[in-house]
C-alpha positions in Angstrom: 0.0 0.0 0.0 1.3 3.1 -1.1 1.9 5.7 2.2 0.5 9.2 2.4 2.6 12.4 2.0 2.0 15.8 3.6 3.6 19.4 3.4 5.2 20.3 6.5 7.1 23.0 5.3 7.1 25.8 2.6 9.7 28.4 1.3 9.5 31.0 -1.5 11.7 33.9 -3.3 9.5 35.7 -5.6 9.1 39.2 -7.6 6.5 40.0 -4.8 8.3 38.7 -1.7 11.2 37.2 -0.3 9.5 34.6 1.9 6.0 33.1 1.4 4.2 35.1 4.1 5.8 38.2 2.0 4.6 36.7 -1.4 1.1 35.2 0.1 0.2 38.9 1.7 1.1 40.5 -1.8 -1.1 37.8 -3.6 -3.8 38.6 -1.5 -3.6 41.8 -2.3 -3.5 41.6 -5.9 0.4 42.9 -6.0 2.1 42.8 -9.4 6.0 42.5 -9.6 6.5 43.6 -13.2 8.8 46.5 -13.7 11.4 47.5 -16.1 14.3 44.9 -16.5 17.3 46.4 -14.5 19.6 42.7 -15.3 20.1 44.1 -19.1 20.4 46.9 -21.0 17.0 46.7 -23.2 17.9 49.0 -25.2 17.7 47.3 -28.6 15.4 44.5 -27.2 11.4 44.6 -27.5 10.7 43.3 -24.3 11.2 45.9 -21.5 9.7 44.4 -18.5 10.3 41.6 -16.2 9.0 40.2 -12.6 12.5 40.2 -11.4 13.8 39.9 -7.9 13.9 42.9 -5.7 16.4 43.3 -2.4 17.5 39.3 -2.6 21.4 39.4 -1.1 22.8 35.4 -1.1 24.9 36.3 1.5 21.9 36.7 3.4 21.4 33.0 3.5 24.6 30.9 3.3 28.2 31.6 3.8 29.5 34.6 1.8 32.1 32.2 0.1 29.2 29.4 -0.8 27.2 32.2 -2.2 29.8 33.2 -4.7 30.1 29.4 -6.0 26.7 29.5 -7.0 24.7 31.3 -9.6 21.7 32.7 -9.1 19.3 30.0 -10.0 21.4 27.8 -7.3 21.2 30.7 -4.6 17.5 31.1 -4.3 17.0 27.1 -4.0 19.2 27.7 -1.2 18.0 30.2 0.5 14.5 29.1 -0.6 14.9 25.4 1.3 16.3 27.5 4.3 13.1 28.8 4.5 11.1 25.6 4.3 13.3 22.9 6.4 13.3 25.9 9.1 9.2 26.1 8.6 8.7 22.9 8.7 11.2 22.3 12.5 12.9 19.2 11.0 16.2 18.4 12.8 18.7 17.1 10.8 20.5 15.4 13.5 17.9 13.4 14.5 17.1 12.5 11.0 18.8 9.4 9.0 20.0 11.6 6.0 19.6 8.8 3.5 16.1 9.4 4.3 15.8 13.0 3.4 16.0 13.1 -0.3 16.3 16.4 -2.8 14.1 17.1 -6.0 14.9 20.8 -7.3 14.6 21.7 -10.8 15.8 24.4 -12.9 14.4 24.5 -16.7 17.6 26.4 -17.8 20.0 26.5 -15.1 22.6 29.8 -15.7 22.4 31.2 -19.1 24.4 33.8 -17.3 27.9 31.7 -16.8 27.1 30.6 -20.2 27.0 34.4 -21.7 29.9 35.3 -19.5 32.4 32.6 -20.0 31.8 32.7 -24.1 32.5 36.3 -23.8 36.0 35.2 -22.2 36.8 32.6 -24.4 36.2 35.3 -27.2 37.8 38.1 -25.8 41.1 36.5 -24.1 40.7 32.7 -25.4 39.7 29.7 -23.8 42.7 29.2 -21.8 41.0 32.3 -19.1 38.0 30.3 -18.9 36.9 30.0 -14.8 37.7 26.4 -13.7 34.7 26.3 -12.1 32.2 27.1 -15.3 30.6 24.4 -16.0 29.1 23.0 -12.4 28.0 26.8 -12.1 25.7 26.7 -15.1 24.6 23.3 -15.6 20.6 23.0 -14.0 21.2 20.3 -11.5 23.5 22.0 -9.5 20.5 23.8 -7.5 19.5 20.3 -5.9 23.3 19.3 -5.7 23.9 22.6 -3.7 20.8 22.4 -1.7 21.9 19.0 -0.6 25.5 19.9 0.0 24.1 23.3 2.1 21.6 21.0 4.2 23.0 18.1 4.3 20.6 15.7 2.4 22.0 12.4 1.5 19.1 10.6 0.1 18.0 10.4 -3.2 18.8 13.9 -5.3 17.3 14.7 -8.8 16.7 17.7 -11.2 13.8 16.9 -12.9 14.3 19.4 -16.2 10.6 19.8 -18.1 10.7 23.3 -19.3 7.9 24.8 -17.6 6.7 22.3 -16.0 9.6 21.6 -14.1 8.6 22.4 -10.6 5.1 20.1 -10.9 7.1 17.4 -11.9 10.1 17.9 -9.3 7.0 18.1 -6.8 5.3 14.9 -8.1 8.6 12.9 -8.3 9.5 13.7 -4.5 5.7 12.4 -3.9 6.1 9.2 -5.7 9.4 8.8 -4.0 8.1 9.0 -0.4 4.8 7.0 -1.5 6.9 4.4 -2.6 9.1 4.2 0.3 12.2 5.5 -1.1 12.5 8.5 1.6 10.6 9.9 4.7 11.3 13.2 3.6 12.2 14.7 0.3 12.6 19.2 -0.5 11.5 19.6 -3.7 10.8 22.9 -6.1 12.1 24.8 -8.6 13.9 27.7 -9.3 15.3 30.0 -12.1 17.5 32.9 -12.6 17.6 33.7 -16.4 16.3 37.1 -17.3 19.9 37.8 -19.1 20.3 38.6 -22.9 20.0 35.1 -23.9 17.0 34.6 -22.1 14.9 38.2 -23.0 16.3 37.8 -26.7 15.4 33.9 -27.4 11.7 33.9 -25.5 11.1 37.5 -27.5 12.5 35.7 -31.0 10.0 32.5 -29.9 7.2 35.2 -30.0 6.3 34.3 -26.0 7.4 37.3 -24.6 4.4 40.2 -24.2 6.6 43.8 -25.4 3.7 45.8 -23.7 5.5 48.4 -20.8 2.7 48.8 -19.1 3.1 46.9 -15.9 -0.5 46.6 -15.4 -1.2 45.1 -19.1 1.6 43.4 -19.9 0.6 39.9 -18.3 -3.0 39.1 -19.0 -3.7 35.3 -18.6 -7.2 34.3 -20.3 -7.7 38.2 -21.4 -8.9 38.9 -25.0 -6.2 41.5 -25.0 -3.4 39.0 -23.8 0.1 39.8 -25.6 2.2 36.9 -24.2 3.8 35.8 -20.9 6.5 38.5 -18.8 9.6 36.1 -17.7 9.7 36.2 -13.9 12.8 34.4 -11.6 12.4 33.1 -8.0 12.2 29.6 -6.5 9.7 27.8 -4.2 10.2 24.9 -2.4 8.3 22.6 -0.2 9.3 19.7 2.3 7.3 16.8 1.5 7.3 14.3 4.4 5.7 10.4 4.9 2.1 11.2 7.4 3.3 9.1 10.2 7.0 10.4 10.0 5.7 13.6 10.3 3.0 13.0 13.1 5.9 11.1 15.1 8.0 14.4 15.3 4.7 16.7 15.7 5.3 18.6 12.4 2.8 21.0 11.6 0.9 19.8 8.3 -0.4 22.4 6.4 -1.9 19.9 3.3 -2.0 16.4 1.5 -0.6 15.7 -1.6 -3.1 13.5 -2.8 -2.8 13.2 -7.1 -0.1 13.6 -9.5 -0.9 13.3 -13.6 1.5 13.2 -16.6 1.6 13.1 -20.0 3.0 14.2 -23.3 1.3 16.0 -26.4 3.7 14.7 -29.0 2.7 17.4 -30.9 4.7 20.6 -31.0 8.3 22.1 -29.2 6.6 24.8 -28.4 2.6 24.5 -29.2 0.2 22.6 -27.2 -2.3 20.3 -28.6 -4.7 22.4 -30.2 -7.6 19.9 -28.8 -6.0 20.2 -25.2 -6.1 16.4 -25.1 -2.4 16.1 -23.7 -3.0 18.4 -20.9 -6.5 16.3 -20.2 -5.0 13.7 -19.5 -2.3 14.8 -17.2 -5.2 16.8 -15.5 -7.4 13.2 -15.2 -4.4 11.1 -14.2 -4.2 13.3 -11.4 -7.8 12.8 -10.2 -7.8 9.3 -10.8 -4.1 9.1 -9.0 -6.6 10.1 -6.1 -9.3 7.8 -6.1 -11.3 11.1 -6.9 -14.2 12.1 -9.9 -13.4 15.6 -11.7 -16.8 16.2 -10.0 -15.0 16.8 -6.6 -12.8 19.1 -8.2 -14.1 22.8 -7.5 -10.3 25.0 -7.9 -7.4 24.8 -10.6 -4.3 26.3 -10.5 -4.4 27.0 -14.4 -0.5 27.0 -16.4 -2.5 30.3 -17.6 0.6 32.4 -19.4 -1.1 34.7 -21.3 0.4 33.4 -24.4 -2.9 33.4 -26.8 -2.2 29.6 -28.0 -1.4 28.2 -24.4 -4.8 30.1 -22.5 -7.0 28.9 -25.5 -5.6 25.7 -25.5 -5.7 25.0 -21.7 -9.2 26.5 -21.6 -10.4 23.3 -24.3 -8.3 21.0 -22.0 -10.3 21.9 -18.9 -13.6 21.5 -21.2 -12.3 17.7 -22.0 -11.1 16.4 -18.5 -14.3 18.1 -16.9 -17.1 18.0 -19.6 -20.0 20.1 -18.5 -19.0 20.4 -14.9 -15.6 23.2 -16.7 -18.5 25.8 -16.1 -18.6 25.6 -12.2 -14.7 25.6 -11.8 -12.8 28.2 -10.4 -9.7 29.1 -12.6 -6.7 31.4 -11.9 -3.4 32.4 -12.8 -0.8 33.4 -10.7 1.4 34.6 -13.4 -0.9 37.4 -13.2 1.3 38.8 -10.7 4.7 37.2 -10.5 4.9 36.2 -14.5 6.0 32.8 -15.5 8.7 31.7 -13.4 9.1 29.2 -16.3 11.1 26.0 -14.1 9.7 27.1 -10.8 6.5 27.9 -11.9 4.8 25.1 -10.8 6.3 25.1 -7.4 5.2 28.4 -6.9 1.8 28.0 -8.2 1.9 24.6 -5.4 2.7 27.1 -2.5 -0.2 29.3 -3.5 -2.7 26.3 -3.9 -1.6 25.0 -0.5 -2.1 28.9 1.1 -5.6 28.7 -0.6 -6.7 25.6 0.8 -5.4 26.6 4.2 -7.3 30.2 4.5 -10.3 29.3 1.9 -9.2 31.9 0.0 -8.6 31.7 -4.2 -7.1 34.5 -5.6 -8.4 36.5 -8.6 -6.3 36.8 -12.0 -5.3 40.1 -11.8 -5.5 41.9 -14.7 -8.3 39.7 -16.3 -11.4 42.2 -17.5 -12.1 41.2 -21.2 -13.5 37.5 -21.6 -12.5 36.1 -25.1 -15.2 33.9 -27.1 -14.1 30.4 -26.5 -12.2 31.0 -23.2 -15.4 31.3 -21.5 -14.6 29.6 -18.2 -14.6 31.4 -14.4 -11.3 32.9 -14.3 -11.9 34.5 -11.2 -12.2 37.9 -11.8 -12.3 38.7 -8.6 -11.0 36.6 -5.3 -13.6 33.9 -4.3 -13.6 32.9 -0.5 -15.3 29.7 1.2 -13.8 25.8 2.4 -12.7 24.2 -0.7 -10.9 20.6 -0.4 -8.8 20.3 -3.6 -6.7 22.5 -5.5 -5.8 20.9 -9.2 -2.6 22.7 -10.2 -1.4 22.5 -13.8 2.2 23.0 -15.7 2.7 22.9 -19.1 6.2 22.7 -20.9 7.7 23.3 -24.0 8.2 19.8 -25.7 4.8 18.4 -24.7 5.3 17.7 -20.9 1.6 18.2 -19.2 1.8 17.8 -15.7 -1.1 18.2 -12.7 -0.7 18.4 -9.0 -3.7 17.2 -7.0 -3.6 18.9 -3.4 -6.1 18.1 -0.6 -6.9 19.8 2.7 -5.5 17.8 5.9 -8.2 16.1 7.1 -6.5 13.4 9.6 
């Protein structure tokens, strides 16, 4: 029999808060962290505007000399899982660290160490290159240094499904603890790339939204949507076994309950136009859980404001859910903190678990002007009342659907 797994902790770096009571009080309050990029000189770019970081220092939250070993993806997984293993009271010592596992993805790891270090090899030739390039850029080096800062011996992965990263790095620490391969696992995701490379390839893939106007530029399910605004940040979450974490007294703030893949085969960078990949991820879930898309009543929507993803995800939610679609509440919270492409998902699973635990969804800010065949509830404004599940979805360049199922504790 396959064990239950709880949250018992939570930790967050976002555009609209450097902890997740800082990012949960701005969500409640409708905050928006879009401003003008300050990493880059956007001169010559179209895109002007980012949800970047504000006030994050790594030093902060590890050693000054481990901070300058790690890029900026790997720093806020670090200081992220500080957050989380200290809100969740688990002592190390007492733990068996082959128990405690790591799942932190990053969809691109540093494009930064990439630009810099080819600028070098240009400029002064490869021989100047930094000794230390390569386990500085490549993606799994935010779980390798989260287990290294913490101490985590078991089982440590980088799950790496372009946006949908941070769902599946979530599931896979669920499966892993169902399974019996850990009593504990931190998992998230986290990403640092608004550099050149990043603002110039997402603009050439036509993605990026070029309005300035912070309160316009990110418009999930809007008729007047332009396209997502790239955010950074991490989230992460300690996932624990239920009677591991009863036996210490942990404080459980939700079950993770369902977890749904699958793959459109269809597109690098489209969805399925039918929305039958992302269906299926969305009913895998529910039936993960024993559960009918009846007792669904709350998704977490991959909303990006791209017009083919919102369209697309909208006929999804019509084909898992059939007539019940119309009594759903949908949101986006890219409507305030943009898409923080790999931890994305693990963001959108700390808001679902905050919403479960105050009954509170939040609205998609932004959203005023319905388009014809998005005609869902996309939670114009913030609904309040007990819910039990939050369905949160991620979907990722290449094809890779994936759904979260989240349920209230309930003993």
């Amino acid at each position: 029999m396959s064990k239950r797994v709880v949250v018992t902790g939570m930790g967050a770096i976002t555009p609209i808060g450097l902890s997740v009571e800082e990012f949960w009080a701005g969500v409640k309050e409708g905050k928006i962290g879009f401003a003008p990029i300050t990493h880059l000189d956007t001169t010559e770019y179209k895109c002007k505007v980012a949800a970047e970081v504000k006030g994050f220092e790594g030093k902060n939250y590890m050693d000054f000399k481990a901070a300058k070993r790690m890029e900026l993806f790997s720093q806020y997984a670090v200081a992220a899982t500080k957050e989380a293993l200290e809100d969740s009271g688990l002592d190390m010592e007492k733990e068996d660290p082959y128990r405690v596992g790591t799942a932190i993805g990053s969809g691109i790891g540093s494009l930064q160490a990439i630009e810099r270090e080819h600028k070098k090899i240009m400029e002064k030739g490869p021989g100047r290159m930094n000794p230390l390039a390569i386990p500085l850029m490549i993606s799994n080096m935010a779980a390798g240094n989260v287990s290294i800062q913490f101490g985590l011996k078991g089982k440590s992965i980088n799950v790496v499904t372009a946006c949908a990263t941070g769902t599946n790095t979530i599931g896979e620490a669920f499966r892993t603890i169902q399974y019996g391969d850990a009593d504990v696992m931190v998992a998230g995701g986290t990403e640092g790339c608004v550099s050149p490379v990043g603002v110039a390839g997402f603009t050439a893939l036509t993605a990026l939204s070029t309005v300035e106007d912070p309160e316009k530029c990110s418009l999930p399910f809007d008729k007047n949507r332009s396209g997502f605004v790239m955010g950074e940040g991490a989230a992460v979450v300690v996932l624990e076994e239920l009677e591991h974490a009863k036996a210490r007294g942990a404080k459980i703030y939700a079950e993770v309950v369902g977890y749904g893949c699958s793959s459109d085969a269809f597109h690098i960078t489209s969805p399925a136009e039918d929305g039958a990949g992302a269906a299926r991820a969305m009913t895998n879930a529910i039936d993960d859980a024993g559960l009918k898309p009846e007792d669904i009543t709350y998704i977490n929507a991959h909303g990006t404001a791209t017009h083919h993803n919102d369209l697309f995800e909208t006929r999804a939610i019509k084909l898992a859910f059939g007539d019940h679609a119309k009594n759903l509440k949908i949101n986006s919270t890219k409507s305030m903190v943009g898409h923080l492409l790999g931890a994305a998902g693990a963001i959108e699973f700390v808001t679902c678990v905050k919403e479960l635990e105050e009954g509170y969804i939040h609205k998609t800010v932004g959203y005023t002007t319905p388009d014809e065949e998005i005609d869902l509830d996309y939670c114009k404004e913030p609904v309040t009342g007990d819910f039990k599940y939050a369905l949160s979805n991620s979907l990722g360049f290449g094809g890779h659907n994936a759904s979260l199922l989240v349920a209230k504790y309930e003993g």
